[in-house]
C-alpha positions as CSV (number, residue, x, y, z in Angstrom):
1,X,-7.4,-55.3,16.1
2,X,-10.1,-52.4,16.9
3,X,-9.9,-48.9,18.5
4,X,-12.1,-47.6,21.1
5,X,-12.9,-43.7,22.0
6,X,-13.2,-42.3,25.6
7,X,-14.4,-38.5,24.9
8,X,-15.5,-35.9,26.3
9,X,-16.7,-34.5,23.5
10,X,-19.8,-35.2,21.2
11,X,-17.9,-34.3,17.9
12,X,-14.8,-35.9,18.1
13,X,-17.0,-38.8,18.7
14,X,-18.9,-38.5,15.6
15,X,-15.5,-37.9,13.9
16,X,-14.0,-40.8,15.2
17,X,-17.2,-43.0,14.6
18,X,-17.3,-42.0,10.6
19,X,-13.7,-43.1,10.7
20,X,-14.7,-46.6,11.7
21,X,-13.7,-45.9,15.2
22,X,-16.6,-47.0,18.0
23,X,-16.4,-44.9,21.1
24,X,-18.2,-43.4,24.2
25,X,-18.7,-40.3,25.6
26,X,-18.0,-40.0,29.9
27,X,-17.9,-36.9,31.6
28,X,-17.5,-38.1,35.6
29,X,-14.1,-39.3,36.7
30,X,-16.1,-42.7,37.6
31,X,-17.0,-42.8,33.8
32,X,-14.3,-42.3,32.5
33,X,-12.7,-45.0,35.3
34,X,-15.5,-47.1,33.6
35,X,-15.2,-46.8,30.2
36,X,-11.2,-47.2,30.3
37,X,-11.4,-50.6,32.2
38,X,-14.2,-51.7,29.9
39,X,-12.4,-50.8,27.0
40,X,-8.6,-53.0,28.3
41,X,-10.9,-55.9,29.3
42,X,-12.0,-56.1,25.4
43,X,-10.0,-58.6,24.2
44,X,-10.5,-57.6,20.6
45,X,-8.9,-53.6,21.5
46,X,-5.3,-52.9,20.6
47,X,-6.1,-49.2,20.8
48,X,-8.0,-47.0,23.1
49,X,-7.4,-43.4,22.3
50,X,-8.6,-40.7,25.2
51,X,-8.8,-37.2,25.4
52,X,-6.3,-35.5,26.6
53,X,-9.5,-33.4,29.3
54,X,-10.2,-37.1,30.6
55,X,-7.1,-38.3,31.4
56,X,-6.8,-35.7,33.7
57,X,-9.8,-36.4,35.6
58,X,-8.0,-39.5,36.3
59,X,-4.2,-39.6,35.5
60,X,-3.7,-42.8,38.3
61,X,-5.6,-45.1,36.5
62,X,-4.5,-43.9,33.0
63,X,-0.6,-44.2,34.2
64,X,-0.9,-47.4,36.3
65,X,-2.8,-49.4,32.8
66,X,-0.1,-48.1,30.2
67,X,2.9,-49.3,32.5
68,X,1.2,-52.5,33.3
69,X,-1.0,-53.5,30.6
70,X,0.9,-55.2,27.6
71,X,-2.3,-54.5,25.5
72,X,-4.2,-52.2,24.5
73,X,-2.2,-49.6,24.1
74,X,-3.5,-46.0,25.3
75,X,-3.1,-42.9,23.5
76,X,-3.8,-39.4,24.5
77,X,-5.4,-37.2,21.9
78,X,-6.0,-33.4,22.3
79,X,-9.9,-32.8,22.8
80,X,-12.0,-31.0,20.0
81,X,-12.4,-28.0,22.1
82,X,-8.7,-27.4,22.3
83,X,-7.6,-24.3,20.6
84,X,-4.0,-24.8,21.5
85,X,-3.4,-27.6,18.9
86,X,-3.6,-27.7,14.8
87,X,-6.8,-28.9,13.6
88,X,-5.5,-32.3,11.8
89,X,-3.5,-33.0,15.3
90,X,-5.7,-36.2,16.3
91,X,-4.6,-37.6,13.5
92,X,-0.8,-36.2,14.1
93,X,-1.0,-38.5,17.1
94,X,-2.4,-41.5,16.0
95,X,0.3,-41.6,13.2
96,X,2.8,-41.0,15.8
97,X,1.8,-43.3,18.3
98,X,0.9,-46.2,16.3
99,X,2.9,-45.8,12.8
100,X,-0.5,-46.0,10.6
101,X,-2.3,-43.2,8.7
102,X,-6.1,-42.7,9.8
């Protein structure tokens, strides 16, 4: 079982990656359409976590694979440039989601 990271964002993917967490940065709506089905064909992901700026570029395709797809499962995580949430909140979420401390 592995995680995968779709960011945005060049520090939470650093962050993620010193956790053991491999990951990759998109920006356009087709990367992120990309990355996301590259990361559910994977047959070693369980996880893909995606910020929460991505999912928006592209909520179809994020809603269709997490009522279709038994595996992996997809979690949105608040971007590092979000000043609305707590600091430690990424790994609020991944806790919540998933049951396991990062």
């Amino acid at each position: 079982m592995r995680f995968q990271l779709i960011s945005d964002n060049t520090d939470t993917l650093v962050g993620m990656r010193l956790a053991g967490i491999a990951g990759t940065i998109a920006r356009s709506e087709d990367e992120v359409r990309k990355a996301l089905l590259d990361a559910v064909a994977m047959e070693d992901v369980a996880i893909v976590l995606i910020t929460e700026g991505l999912v928006e570029k592209c909520k179809d395709l994020v809603y269709e694979l997490k009522m279709k797809c038994h595996k992996p499962l997809i979690v949105e995580i608040p971007s590092g440039k979000s000043g609305s949430r707590k600091k430690d909140s990424i790994t609020r979420y991944v806790r919540d989601a998933i049951g396991l401390k990062v």
